[in-house]
C-alpha positions in Angstrom: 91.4 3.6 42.3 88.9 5.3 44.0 85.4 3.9 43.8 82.4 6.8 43.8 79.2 6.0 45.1 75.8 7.9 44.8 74.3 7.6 47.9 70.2 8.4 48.2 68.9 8.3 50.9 66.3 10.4 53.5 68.6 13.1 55.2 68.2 11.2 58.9 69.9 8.1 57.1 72.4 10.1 55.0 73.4 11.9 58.1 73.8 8.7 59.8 76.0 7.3 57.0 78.4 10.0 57.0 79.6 8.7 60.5 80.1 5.3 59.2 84.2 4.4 58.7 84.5 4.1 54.8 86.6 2.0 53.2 90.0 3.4 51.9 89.0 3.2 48.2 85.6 4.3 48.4 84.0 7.9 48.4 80.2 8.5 48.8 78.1 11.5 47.2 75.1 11.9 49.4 71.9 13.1 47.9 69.0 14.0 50.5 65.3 13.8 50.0 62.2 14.5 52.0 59.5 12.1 50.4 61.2 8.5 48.5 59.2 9.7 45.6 61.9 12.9 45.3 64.3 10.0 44.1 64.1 10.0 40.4 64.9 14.2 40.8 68.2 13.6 42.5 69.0 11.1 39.9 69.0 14.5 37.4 71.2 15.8 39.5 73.6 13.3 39.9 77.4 13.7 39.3 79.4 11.3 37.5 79.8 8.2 39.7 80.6 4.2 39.5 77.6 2.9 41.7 74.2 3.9 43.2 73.2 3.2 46.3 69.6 3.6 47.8 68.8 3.9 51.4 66.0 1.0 50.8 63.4 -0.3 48.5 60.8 2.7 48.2 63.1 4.9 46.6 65.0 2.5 44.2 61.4 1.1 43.2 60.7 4.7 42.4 63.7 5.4 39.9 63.4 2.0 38.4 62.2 3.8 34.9 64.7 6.3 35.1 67.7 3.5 36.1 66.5 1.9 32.7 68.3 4.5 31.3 71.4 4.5 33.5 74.4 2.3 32.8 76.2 2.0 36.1 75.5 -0.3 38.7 72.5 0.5 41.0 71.5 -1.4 44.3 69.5 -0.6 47.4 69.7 -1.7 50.9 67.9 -4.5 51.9 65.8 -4.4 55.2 66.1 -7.8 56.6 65.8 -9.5 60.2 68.9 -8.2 61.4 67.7 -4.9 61.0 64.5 -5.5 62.8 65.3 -7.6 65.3 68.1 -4.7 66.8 64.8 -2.5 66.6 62.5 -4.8 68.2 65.6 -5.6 70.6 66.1 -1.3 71.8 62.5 -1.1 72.2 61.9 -4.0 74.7 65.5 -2.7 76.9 65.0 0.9 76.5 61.7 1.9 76.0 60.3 -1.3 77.9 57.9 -2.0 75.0 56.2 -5.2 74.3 56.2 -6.9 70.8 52.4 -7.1 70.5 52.2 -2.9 71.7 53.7 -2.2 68.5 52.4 -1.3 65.1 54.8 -1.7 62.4 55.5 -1.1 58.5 57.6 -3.5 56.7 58.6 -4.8 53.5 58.8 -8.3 54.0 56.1 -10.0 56.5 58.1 -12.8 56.7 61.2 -11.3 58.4 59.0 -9.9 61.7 57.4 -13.9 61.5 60.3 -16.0 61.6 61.8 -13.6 64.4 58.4 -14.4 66.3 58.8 -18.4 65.4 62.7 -18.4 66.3 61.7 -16.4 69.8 58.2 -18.4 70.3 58.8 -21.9 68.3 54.6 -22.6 69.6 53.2 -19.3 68.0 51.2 -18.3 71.4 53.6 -14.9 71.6 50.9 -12.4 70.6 52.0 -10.4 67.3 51.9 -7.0 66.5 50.2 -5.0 64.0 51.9 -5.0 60.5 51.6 -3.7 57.0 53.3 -4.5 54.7 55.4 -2.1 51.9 54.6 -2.8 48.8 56.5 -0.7 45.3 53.5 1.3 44.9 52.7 1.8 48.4 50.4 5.2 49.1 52.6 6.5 52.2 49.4 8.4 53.1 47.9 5.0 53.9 51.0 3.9 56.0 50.7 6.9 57.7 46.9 6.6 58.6 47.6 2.3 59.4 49.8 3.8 62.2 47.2 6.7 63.4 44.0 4.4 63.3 45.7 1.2 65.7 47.3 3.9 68.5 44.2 5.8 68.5 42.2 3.0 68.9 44.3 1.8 71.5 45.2 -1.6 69.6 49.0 -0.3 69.6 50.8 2.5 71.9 53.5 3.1 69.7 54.2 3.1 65.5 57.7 1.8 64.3 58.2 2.4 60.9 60.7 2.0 58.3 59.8 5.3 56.3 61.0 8.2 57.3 58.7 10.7 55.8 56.5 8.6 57.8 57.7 8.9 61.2 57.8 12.8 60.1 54.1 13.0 59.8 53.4 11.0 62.5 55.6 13.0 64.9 53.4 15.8 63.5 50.5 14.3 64.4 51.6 13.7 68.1 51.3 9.6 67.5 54.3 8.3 69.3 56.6 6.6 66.8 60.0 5.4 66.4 62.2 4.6 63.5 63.2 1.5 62.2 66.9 1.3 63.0 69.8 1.4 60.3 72.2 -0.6 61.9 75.7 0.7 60.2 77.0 -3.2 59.9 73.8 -3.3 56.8 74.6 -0.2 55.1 78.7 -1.1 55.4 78.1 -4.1 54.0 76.0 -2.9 51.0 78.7 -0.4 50.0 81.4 -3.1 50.0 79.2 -5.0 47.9 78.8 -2.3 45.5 82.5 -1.6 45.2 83.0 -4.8 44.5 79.9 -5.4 41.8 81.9 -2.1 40.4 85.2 -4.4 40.5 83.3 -6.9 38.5 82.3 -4.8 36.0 85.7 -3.3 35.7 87.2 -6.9 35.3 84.1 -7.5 32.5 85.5 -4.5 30.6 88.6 -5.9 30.0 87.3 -8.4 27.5 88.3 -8.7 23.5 85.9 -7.4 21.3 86.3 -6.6 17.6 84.0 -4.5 15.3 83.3 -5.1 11.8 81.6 -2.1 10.1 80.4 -3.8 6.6 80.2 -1.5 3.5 77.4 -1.6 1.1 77.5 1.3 -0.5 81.5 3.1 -0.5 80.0 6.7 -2.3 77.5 6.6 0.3 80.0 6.8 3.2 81.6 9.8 4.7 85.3 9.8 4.1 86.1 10.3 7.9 84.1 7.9 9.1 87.1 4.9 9.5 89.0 7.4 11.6 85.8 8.8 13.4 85.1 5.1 14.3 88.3 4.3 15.4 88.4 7.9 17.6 85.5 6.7 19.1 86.3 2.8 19.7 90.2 3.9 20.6 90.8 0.7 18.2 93.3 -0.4 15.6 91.9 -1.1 13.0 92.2 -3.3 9.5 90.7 -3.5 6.2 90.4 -7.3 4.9 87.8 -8.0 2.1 85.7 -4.8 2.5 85.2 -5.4 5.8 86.7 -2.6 8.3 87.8 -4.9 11.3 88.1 -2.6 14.8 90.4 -4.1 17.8 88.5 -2.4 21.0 87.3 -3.3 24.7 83.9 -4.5 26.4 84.3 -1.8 28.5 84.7 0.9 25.3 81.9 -0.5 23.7 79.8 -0.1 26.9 81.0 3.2 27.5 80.9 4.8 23.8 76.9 3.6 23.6 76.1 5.5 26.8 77.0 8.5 24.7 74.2 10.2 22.5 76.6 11.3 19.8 77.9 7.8 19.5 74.4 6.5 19.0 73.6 9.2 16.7 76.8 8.5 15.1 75.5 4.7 14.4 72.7 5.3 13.1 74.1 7.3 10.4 76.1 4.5 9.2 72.5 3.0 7.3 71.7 2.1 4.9 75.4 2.3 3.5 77.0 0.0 5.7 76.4 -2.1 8.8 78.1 -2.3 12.5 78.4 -5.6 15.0 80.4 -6.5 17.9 82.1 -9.8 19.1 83.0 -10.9 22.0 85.8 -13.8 22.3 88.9 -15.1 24.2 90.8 -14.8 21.5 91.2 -12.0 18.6 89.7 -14.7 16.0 87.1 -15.7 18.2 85.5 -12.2 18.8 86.5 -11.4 14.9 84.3 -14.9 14.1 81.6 -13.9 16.1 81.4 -9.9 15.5 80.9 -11.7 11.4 78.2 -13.6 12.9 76.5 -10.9 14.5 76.3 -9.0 11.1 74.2 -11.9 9.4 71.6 -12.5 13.1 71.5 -9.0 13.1 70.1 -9.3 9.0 67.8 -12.1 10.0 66.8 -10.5 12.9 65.5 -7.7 10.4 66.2 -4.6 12.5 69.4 -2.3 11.0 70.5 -1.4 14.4 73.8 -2.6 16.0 74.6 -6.5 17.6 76.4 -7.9 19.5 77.4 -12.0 19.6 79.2 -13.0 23.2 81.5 -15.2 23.8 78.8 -17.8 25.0 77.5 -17.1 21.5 74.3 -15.2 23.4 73.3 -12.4 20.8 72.5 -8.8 22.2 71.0 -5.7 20.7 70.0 -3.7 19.1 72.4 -1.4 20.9 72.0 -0.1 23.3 70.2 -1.8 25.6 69.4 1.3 27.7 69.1 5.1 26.4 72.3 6.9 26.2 73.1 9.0 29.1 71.9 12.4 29.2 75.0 15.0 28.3 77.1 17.0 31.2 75.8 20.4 31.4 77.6 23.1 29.9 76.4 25.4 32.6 77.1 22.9 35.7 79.4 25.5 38.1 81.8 22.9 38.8 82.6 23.1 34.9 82.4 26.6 34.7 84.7 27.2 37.4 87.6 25.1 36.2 86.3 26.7 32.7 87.5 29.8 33.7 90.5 28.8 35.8 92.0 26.8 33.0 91.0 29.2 29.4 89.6 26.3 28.1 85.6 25.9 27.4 83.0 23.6 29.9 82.3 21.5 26.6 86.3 20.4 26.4 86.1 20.1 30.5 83.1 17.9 30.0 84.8 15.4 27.6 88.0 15.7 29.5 85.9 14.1 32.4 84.3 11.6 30.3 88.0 10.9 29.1 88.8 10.2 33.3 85.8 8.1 33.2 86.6 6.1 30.2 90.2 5.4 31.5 88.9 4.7 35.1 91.1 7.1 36.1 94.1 5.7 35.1 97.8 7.4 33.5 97.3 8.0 30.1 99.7 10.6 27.6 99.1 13.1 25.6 98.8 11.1 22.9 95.9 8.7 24.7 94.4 11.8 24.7 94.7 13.5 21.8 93.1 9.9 20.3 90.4 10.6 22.2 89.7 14.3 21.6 90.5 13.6 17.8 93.0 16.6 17.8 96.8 16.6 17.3 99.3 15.7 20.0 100.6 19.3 20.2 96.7 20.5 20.9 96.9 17.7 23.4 100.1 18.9 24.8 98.5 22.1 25.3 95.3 21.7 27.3 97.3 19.1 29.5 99.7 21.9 29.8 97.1 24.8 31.2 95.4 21.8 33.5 98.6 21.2 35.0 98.8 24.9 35.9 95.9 24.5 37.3 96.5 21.5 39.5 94.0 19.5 37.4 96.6 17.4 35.4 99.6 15.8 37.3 102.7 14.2 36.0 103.1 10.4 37.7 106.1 9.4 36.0 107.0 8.2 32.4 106.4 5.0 29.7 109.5 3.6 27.9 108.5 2.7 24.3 110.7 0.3 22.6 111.2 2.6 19.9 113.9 5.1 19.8 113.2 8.6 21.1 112.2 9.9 24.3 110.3 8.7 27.1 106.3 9.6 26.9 105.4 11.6 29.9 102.7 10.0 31.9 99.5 12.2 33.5 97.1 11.7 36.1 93.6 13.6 36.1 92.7 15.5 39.2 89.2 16.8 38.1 85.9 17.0 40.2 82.7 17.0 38.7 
């Protein structure tokens, strides 16, 4: 399966990214900005994904609030002597540039130093200007550091590792030069991200069982078993007036990322309560998703916990802010909207049904579970996507009951 990553980065790196070799399984969404700050905009923007990947510290320290709120992976690619030693390296053969000549802007201080200590072991090599990055760093003042040592004739030439920088000193006829991206750095962090995305696929796997606790039966919606279980894609059992749900990590992770789920919890109170366990075993994560229910009492908060299998208590859930809904006007939705008869909001949960899966087969009846509808309704939108080219058939699942084999269907949608 195909692993999606968000890509953000200044358009001079993004454009130098796209001529990097990709690996087979992994596609990048590139989204450009001007100024680092423009980060947390593009983040708005952002199509459904499995990782996101900044082009360095300034703009990942800018979306920091906003990734609070995001429940995929999210890294950013770390300048570190490699990087500035090829720099420092181009400069001395092709631009015949001494070290000490040079102002530069970096994030760590102590990469440029132990380069100087592993070339000069007795310190005498003169050193050139530097400033350092910091999260909160006024690009304005990184700008004028750069202006103030060539003008002064303390440097003859800026290097910096900001690119909106290097634009307004190019402006300001102050020779500069870019910090280099060597493509072996960014390579590497994508591989990393695909496989911190395996990881978490791997973590999804894992047993859990919910126990929604009744207080108050009159109290509770009659649907609300079966709107559980829709949502959880569980089995589930009654056993002493406790409703027992047999799910995934990776479901519960998924349907707390979605608002109507939340909302959907917190309708549960006062009338009955909701916990999670984790476990190895079907007991083990029953045991501990009872446990939760009482830490979650003495905690004294009615939201929803969780107990691991390392008996480490989380919540209440979830930890971050559900995801903000697919547009209903997005053009992408509207297009196979109109192609297809059926409306954006069905072709938004049918993508969030890909997403859930991980883009695995599924039948109609995985997705009539899903959509809460009947397997002939099901039968029919897989019927006008596969006109479309959006569905396709992949083959067919024996069941070990009689009847005929269950058609198996692959989703072809992009969001």
């Amino acid at each position: 399966m195909k692993v999606t990553i968000a890509l953000i980065g200044s358009q001079e790196f993004c454009r130098q990214a796209k001529s990097i070799m990709l690996p087979h399984n992994t596609r990048i969404d590139y989204y450009q900005y001007d100024r680092p700050s423009e980060a947390p905009c593009l983040l708005q923007t952002m199509k459904p994904c499995h990782a996101i990947l900044f082009s360095g510290s300034l703009p990942y320290e800018a979306s920091k609030q906003i990734l609070q709120t995001i429940s995929i992976p999210a890294f950013y690619i770390q300048q570190n002597e490699h990087t500035i030693a090829v720099t420092l390296l181009y400069l001395a053969s092709e631009k015949n540039m001494a070290i000490h000549d040079i102002s530069i802007d970096i994030k760590e201080r102590t990469h440029i130093e132990q380069i100087l200590q592993d070339l000069d072991p007795l310190s005498s090599m003169r050193k050139p200007a530097i400033h350092e990055l910091q999260s909160n760093t006024d690009l304005q003042a990184v700008v004028n550091f750069h202006i103030e040592h060539v003008i002064s004739g303390r440097s003859k030439m800026a290097v910096t590792s900001v690119h909106a920088v290097y634009d307004q000193l190019q402006a300001a006829g102050i020779p500069s030069f870019r910090m280099l991206d060597p493509a072996s750095n960014t390579l590497r962090a994508m591989e990393h991200a695909v496989q911190q995305v395996d990881l978490a696929r791997s973590a999804a796997t894992k047993i859990a069982v919910g126990v929604l606790q009744v207080h108050q039966p009159e109290k509770l919606p009659q649907d609300t078993i079966e709107a559980l279980a829709n949502y959880l894609q569980a089995q589930w059992i009654e056993k002493e007036d406790n409703f027992f749900f047999y799910t995934t990590l990776g479901t519960i992770e998924f349907v707390f990322a979605l608002k109507a789920f939340v909302q959907f919890c917190e309708s549960l109170h006062p009338a009955s309560a909701l916990s999670f366990g984790l476990g190895q075993t079907m007991v083990e994560a029953s045991d501990n998703a009872i446990s939760a229910l009482q830490l979650g009492k003495q905690a004294g908060n009615e939201g929803v916990y969780m107990l691991d299998e390392h008996k480490k208590l989380h919540g209440p859930l979830p930890a971050t802010k559900p995801s903000i809904a697919m547009r209903l006007d997005d053009p992408d939705l509207l297009t196979i909207s109109k192609k297809t008869t059926l409306s954006p909001a069905v072709i938004s949960k049918l993508t969030l049904f890909d997403e859930f899966r991980q883009s695995t087969p599924f039948t109609a009846n995985d997705l009539a579970g899903y959509l809460a509808v009947s397997r002939r309704t099901a039968e029919r939108t897989i019927k006008k996507l596969m006109d479309q080219q959006f569905v396709v058939s992949v083959g067919e699942e024996m069941t070990y009951s009689q009847g005929r084999p269950r058609a198996l269907y692959k989703m072809k949608l992009t969001i």
